[in-house]
N, C-alpha and C positions, 0 to 999 in steps of 0.2 A: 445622332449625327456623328458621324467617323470625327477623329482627333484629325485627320489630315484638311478637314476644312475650312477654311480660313473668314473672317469678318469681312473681306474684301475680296472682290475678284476681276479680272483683268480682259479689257478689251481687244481684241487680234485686230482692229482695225489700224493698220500701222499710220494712218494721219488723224489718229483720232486725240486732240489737243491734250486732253483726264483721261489717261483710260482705266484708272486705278477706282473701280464702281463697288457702290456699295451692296453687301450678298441682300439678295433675293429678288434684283430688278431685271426683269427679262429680257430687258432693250440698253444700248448705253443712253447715260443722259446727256453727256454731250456730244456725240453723233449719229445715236440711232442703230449701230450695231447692234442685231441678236447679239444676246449675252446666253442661251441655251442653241446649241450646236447642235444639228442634227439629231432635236428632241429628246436628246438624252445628255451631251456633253457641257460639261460647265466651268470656262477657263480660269486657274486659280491665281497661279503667274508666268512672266516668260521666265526661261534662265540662259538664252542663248537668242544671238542674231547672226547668222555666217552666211557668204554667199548668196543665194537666191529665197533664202529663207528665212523664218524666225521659230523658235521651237518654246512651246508650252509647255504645263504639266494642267490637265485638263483631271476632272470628276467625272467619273462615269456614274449615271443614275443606277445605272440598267444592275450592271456587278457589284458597284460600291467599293469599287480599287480607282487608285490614279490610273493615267497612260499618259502618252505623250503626245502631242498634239504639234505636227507639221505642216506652219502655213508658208506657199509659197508668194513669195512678194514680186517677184519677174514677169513682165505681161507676154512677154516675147513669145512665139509659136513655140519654139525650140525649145525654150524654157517648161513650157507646157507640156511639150511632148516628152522629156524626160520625167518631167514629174508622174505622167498619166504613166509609164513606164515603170517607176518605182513604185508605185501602187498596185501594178497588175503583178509585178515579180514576186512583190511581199505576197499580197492576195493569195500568188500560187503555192507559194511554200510553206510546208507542215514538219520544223526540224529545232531541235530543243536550241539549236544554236543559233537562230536567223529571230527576231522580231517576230510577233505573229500580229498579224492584219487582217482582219475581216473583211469581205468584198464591199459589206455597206457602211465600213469604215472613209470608204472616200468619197466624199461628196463637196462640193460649191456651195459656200456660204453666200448669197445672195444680197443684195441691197440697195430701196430702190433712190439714186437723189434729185430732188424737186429741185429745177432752176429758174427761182421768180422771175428772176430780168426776163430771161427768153420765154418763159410759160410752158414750156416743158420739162421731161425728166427723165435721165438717164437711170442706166441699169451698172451696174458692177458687180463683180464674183471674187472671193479669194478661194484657189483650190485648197480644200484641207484635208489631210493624212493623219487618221488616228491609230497609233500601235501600242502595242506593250511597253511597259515601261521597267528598263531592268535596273534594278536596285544594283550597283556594286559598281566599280570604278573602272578607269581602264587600263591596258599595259604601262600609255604614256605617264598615269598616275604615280606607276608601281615603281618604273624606271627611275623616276626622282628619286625612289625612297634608296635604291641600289645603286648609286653613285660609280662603280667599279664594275658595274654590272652584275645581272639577277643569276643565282646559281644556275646551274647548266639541266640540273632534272627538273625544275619549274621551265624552263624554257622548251625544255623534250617534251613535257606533256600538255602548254600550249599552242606547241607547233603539229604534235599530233591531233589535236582536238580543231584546229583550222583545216586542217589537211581534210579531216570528215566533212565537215562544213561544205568544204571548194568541193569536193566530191559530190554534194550534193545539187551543188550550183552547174556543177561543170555536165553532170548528166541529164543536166535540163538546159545545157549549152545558153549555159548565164554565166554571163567574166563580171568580178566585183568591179576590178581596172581600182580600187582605194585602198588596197590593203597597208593599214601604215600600223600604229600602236594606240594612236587618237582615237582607231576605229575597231577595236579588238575590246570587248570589257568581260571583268570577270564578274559574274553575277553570285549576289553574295556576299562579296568581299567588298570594305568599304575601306577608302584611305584613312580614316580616325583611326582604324583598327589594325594600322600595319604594320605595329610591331607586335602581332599575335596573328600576322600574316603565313608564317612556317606553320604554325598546329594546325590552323585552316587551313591550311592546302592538304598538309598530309591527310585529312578528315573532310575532303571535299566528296570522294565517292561516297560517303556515308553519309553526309549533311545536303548534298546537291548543293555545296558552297566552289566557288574557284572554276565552274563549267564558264568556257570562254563563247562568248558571243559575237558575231562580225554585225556591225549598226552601219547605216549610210549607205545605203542600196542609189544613192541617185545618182551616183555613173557608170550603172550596172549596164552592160552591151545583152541584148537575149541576138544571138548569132544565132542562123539558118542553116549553115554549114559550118560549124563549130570552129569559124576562122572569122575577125573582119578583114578584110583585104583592103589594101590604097584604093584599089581604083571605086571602091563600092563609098567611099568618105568624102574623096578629093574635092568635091565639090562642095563640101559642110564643113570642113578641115578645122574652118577656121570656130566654129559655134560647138562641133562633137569633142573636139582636144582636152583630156583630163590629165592633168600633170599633177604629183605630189612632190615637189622635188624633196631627193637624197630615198626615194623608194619608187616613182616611177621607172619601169623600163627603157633603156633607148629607143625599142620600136612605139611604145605609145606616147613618148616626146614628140616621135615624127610625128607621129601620126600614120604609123606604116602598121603592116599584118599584124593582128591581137589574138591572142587565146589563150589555153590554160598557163601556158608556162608564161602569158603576163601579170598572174595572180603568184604563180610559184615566186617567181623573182621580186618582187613588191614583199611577199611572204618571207622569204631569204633572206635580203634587208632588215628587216622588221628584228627577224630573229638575232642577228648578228647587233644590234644597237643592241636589244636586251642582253646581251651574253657581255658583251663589254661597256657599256653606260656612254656609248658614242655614238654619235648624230652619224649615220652613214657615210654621208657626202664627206666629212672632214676625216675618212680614213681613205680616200679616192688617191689610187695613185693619177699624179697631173700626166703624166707619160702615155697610160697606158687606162685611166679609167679605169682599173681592175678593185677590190678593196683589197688592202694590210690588214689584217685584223687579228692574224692565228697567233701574234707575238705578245698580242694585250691580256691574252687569257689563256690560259691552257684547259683545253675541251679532248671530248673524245674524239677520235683521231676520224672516227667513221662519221662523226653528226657533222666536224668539221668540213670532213669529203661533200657531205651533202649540201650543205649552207653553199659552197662553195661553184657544187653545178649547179644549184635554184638561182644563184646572181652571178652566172655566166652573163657575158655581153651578147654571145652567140645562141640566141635562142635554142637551135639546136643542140647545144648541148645543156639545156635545163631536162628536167625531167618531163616526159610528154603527159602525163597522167598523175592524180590524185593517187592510184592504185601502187605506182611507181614507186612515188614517194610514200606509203605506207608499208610496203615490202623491205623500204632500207630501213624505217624508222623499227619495223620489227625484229631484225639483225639488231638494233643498238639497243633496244628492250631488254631483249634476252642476254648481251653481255651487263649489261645495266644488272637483272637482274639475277644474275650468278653472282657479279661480283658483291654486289649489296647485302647479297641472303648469305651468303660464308661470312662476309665479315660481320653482318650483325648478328649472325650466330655466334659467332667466337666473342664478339663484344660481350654480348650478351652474358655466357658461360662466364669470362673471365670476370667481368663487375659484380657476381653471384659469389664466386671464391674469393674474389678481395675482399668482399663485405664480411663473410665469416669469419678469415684469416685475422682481418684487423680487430674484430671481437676477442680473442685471443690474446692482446695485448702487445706493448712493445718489448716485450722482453725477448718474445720469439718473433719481432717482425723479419729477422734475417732469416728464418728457418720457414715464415709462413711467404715468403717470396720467393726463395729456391723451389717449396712447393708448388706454390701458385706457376712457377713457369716449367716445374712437370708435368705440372696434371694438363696443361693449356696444350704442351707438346702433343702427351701423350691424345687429350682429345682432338689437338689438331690431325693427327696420324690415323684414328679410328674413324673419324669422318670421310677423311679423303679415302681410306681404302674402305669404309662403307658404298661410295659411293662409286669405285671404281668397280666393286664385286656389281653393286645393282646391274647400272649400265653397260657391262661388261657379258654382263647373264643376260637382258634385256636384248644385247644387242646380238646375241649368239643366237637366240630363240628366233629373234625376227631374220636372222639369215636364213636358219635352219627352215623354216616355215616356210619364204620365197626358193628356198635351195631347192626343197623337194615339192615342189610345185612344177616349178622349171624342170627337174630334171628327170620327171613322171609323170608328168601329163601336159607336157608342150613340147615335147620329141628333141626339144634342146639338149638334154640329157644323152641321149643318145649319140647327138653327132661327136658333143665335146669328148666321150667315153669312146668312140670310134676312133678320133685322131690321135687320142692319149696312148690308147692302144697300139696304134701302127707303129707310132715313137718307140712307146715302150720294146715292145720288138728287133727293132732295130739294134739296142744296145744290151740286151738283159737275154740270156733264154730259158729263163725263169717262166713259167707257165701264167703269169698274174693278167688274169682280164680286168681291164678296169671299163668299171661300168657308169651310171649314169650319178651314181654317188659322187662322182669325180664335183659336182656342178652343187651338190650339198654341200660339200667339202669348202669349195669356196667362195660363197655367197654364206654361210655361216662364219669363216673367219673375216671378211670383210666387215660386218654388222659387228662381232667382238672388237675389232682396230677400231669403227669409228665412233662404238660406244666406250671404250677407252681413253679414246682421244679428247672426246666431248666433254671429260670430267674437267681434264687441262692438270692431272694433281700430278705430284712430285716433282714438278719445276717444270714439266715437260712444253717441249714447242708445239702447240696445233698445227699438224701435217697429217690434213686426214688423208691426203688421196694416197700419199705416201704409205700411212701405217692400216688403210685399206689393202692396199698392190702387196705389201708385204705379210698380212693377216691372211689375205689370200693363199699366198706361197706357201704361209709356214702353215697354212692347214690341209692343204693338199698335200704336201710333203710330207708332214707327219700321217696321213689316211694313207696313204700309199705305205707309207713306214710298217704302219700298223697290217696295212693286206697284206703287205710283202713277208713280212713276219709269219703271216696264217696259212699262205699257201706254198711257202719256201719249204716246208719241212718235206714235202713230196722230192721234193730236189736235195735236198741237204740232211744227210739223214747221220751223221757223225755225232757226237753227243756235245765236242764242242761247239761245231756248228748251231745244234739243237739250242744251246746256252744262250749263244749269240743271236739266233733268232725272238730267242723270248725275250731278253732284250731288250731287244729292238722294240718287242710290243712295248713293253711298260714304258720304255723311252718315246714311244710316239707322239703323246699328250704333250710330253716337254718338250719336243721338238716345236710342233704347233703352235706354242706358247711362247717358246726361246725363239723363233724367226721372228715372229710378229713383234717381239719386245724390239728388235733391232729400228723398226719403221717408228717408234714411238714419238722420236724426237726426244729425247732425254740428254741433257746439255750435259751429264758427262761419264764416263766410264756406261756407256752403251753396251759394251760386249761383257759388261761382265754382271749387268742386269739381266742381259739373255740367256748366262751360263746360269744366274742363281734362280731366275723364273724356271727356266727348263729344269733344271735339279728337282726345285723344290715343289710342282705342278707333277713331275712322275712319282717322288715321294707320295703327296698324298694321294695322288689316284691309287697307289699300290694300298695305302695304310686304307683306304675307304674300302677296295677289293677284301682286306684281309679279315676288317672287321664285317660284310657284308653288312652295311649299313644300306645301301641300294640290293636292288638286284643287278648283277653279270651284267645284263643287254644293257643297263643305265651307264655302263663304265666304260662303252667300248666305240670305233669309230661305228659308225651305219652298217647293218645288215640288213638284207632285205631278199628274204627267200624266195620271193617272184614277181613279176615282172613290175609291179606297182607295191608299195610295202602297205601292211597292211596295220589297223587302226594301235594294234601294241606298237610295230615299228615304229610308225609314223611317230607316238607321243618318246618313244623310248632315246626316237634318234634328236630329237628338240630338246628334251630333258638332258640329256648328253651335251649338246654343245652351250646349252645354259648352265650347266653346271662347272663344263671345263673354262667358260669364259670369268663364272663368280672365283673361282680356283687360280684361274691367272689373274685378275683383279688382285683376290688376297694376296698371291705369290709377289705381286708388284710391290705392294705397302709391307709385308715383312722384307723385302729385300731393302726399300728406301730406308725404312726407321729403324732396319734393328742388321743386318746383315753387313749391309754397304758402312755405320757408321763403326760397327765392332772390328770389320777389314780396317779402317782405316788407325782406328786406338792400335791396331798391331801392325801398324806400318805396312800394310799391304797394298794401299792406295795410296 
C-alpha cells in the first residue's frame, strides 16, 4: 500500500456530525455517505473550505497517485451551472500548464435519506470534480518568502509561461476572469525548500521543476464571440459578478464587456505585486486609480513598458492578444540575454585568472591584478571585435544574397540602375553606366550597419535605421568609387590622373566602411573612427591583394559579365561583401582599443 495512505479517511458529506472514519469501511458510519467515489476514489482528508466549495486530497485506485477532489456545497442552479462549466473546460484541455481532468472524472455522488416520521425518502447529490494534483506552492507563497519583491527574471519567465497558458485559453475563447498569485503555482517547488528556490529555478528546464500552473477554472466565461458584452449579463449581473479585488479589472467590477485583455490586466497586477512585495490596491493612485510602482524597483525599462499597458484602465490600450504580448516579452529575452551572456562570460574568464593569480601568492598580488585587469581588457576588446567581425560578415552576406536577387531577377535592379544613371549624366561626362549592382551595393551595406549595430560594442548607441541609411550610402558611394576608378581611365589618360584613379580603387573599400562608421552611433570622436576605419579597411584590402591570399574577383566591388551573373560571380560577389564587412568589424575594434587610445596618450584627442 503507497506511504501516502492514511489509517483514517474522511467523509465529503459536509453535515455529516464524525466524519473522520476508519480505513476500509465503504459507507460512513455515522451518516451513510459512500466512502468509495465513483468506484475508484477514496477521500483521505479536506485541506481547504472557500466559497461554494470544499477541496480534498482523494486516492485514486485505478493509478495509485493522489488528485484532488472538488466538492461543490451550493445548491443554487447558477451555482451548478458554473460548476458543470468548470468541469467541461478542464475536460477539454490537454496543456502541461492547466490541471488535467478526465470526462468521467465528474460525476454526482448520490444518497438516498429515509424519513420515519413522514414514511418516505428523499434523494440528494454533491457534484464532484476530480483533477491532478500539483505538488508545489504558489506565487502568493513565494511572495512572502520576497518581502521587497521577487527578482525581475523569475518574474519574466512566470509571466512568459502564463502568457502560453492564456494563449491556450484564449484560442478556445475561455477568459480565466481569476488571475491573482493564490491561483498561479509552481509545480515542483515547495515552500520548506525556498531557500534552495534560485538553483531550482535556474534547473527547472532540466528537472520539469518551477513550470507555472493556472488552478480555479470556476469563473472561467467560454464566450461565442470572443467578448461577454453587458447587454448579454444584465440580467444575471448580479449571481455572474467575479471580483478579486486589487487584480480585477474595472470592466469586470462592472460587470461590463470581458475578454482577453481582462486576463492580461489581472496578469499585469499579479506581476507588478511579485516585482515589488506590494498588495496592488495600496500602490493605487486615489486621483487617478493608475498604479506608482516604477519608483519601488528598478526593472527593465521595456518589461516596465509592458506591465504598464496590461493594467491600463482603458482596455484599449492593454495588449489585444496573447501573441502580442509574446512578441514584446521576446524583445526583453533577447536584450536579457545579450546582456547576461557577456557578462557571464567575462565573469566567468575573470574568476578563472583570479583563482590562478592568487596561487601565486601575496607577494606578487600587485603585479597579478595589473595582470588580471589586462588580460580582462585585452579579452574584453577580442570578444567585442570577435563579434563585430561575425555579425558584420553575416550581415554583408545576407544583404549581398537579397541584393542580387533584387537586382537580377525582380527587374528592381534595372529601374534603380536607370535613374542612377540619368543623374549620373547630368553632372559627370564620364562614360560610367551604372547598372543593376547599384541595388547589391545597397542592400549589402544595409545588412553590414545593422549587423554592426546589433553587437552594440565600443560604447556605441543602437541607431539601426540610422547606421542602415548610412551603410547604404557609404556602400554605393564606395561601388561607384570603385566603377569610376575602372572606366575613367578611357577619359583620363595622363599618368597623374591614372595614379588618382587607382586610388580611388583601393580607397573604395574605405570609403564604404568610413561613411557607414559615421551612422554608427559612437558617443565620441565619430569622424575620426571613420578616417581610421576607412585608412585602415584599404590597407588591408591592398595587403590581402598583394599577398594573393584570395583571388582578384574576391577583392573587388560586383562584376558581372552579363545580364544575370553567373554561379562564380554570384558566390565571388557575397564573399566580397562578407569579407569587407568581417574587415570593417576588425577595423572598428583596432581603432577603439589600440588607435583612438595611443591618439589620445599623444594628446591628439
Amino acid at each position: 500500500m503507497h506511504q501516502s495512505l492514511l489509517s483514517k479517511i474522511h467523509c465529503i458529506n459536509p453535515h455529516c456530525p464524525n466524519p473522520i472514519q476508519a480505513w476500509g469501511n465503504k459507507f460512513c458510519q455515522s451518516c451513510g455517505t459512500p466512502l468509495l467515489l465513483n468506484d475508484r476514489y477514496i477521500p483521505l482528508r479536506k485541506i481547504s473550505t472557500g466559497g461554494f466549495a470544499q477541496i480534498y486530497i482523494v486516492w485514486d485506485q485505478k493509478t495509485q497517485t493522489e488528485r484532488i477532489l472538488k466538492v461543490l456545497l451550493e445548491t443554487s442552479p447558477k451555482a451548478l451551472e458554473l460548476f458543470d462549466q468548470e468541469a467541461l473546460v478542464l475536460a477539454s484541455l490537454r496543456h502541461s500548464g492547466i490541471p488535467k481532468v478526465e470526462p468521467e472524472n465528474y460525476f454526482h455522488l448520490r444518497k438516498r435519506n429515509r424519513h420515519s416520521e413522514v414514511g418516505h425518502s428523499s434523494q440528494w447529490f454533491l457534484p464532484c470534480l476530480v483533477m491532478e494534483k500539483i505538488d508545489g506552492c504558489t506565487l502568493e507563497d513565494i511572495v512572502e518568502q520576497y518581502p521587497q519583491g521577487c527578482p525581475d527574471i523569475y518574474v519574466i519567465n512566470w509571466l512568459s509561461q502564463a502568457v502560453e497558458i492564456l494563449w491556450e485559453l484564449h484560442r478556445r475563447k475561455i477568459i480565466h476572469r481569476d488571475i491573482k498569485p493564490s491561483n498561479l503555482m509552481l509545480r515542483g517547488v515547495k515552500v520548506s525548500s525556498m531557500t534552495k528556490f534560485s538553483q531550482t529555478f535556474s534547473r527547472h528546464h532540466r528537472k520539469n521543476k518551477g513550470q507555472l500552473v493556472i488552478i480555479d477554472f470556476g469563473g472561467v466565461k467560454q464566450m461565442s464571440n470572443y467578448k461577454i458584452r453587458p447587454t448579454e449579463t444584465v440580467a444575471k449581473r448580479s449571481t455572474t459578478r467575479l471580483v478579486s479585488p486589487g487584480y480585477s479589472p474595472p470592466e469586470q467590477i462592472a460587470g461590463g464587456e470581458i475578454g482577453p485583455f481582462t486576463d492580461f490586466y489581472a496578469l499585469g497586477r499579479t506581476c507588478i505585486h511579485l516585482l515589488t512585495g506590494q498588495y496592488p490596491a495600496e500602490l493605487e493612485d486615489p486621483s487617478t486609480g493608475k498604479l506608482k510602482w516604477r519608483q519601488l524597483k528598478p526593472v527593465n525599462p521595456t518589461l516596465a513598458n509592458l506591465l504598464d499597458d496590461m493594467v491600463s484602465l482603458d482596455s484599449a490600450q492593454r495588449p489585444a492578444t496573447a501573441a502580442e504580448v509574446q512578441v514584446r516579452l521576446a524583445k526583453i529575452y533577447r536584450q536579457q540575454k545579450r546582456s547576461l551572456g557577456i557578462s557571464a562570460f567575462r565573469t566567468r574568464i575573470k574568476n578563472f585568472l583570479k583563482l590562478l593569480l592568487i596561487n601565486l601568492g601575496d607577494n606578487i598580488s600587485r603585479l597579478s591584478h595589473s595582470a588580471s585587469q589586462i588580460v580582462n581588457q585585452t579579452l574584453a576588446g577580442c570578444v567585442d571585435t570577435i563579434w563585430e567581425m561575425i555579425l558584420g560578415g553575416v550581415g554583408g552576406s545576407i544583404g549581398a544574397i537579397f541584393g542580387l536577387i533584387f537586382a537580377y531577377w525582380s527587374g528592381v535592379g534595372d529601374r534603380f540602375a536607370s535613374l542612377f544613371t540619368n543623374y549620373w549624366f547630368l553632372v559627370s561626362d564620364v562614360p560610367l553606366t551604372i547598372g543593376p549592382e547599384i541595388v547589391v551595393f545597397g542592400l549589402a551595406g544595409l545588412g553590414t550597419g545593422v549587423g554592426l549595430t546589433d553587437v552594440g560594442g565600443f560604447g556605441q548607441r543602437r541607431r539601426y535605421w540610422r547606421t542602415a541609411f548610412m551603410g547604404m550610402v557609404g556602400y554605393i558611394v564606395g561601388g561607384l568609387c570603385w566603377q569610376f576608378s575602372q572606366v575613367a581611365t578611357s577619359v583620363y589618360m595622363t599618368t597623374e590622373d591614372l595614379i588618382i584613379l587607382e586610388i580611388m580603387g583601393k580607397l573604395s573599400v574605405g570609403v564604404a566602411t568610413g561613411v557607414m562608421t559615421l551612422g554608427l552611433g559612437l558617443r565620441k570622436h565619430g569622424s575620426v573612427y571613420a578616417l581610421l576605419v576607412a585608412g585602415l579597411t584599404a590597407i588591408v584590402f591592398v595587403s590581402l591583394e598583394q599577398l594573393n591570399i584570395f583571388p582578384k574577383l574576391f577583392l573587388e566591388f560586383i562584376v558581372v559579365s552579363q545580364s544575370v551573373p553567373n554561379l562564380l560571380e554570384f558566390f565571388a560577389s557575397i564573399s566580397f561583401f562578407s569579407l569587407l564587412g568581417c574587415i570593417g568589424g576588425f577595423c572598428l575594434g583596432v581603432s577603439h582599443y589600440i588607435m583612438i587610445p595611443i591618439l589620445r596618450r599623444l594628446g591628439l584627442q
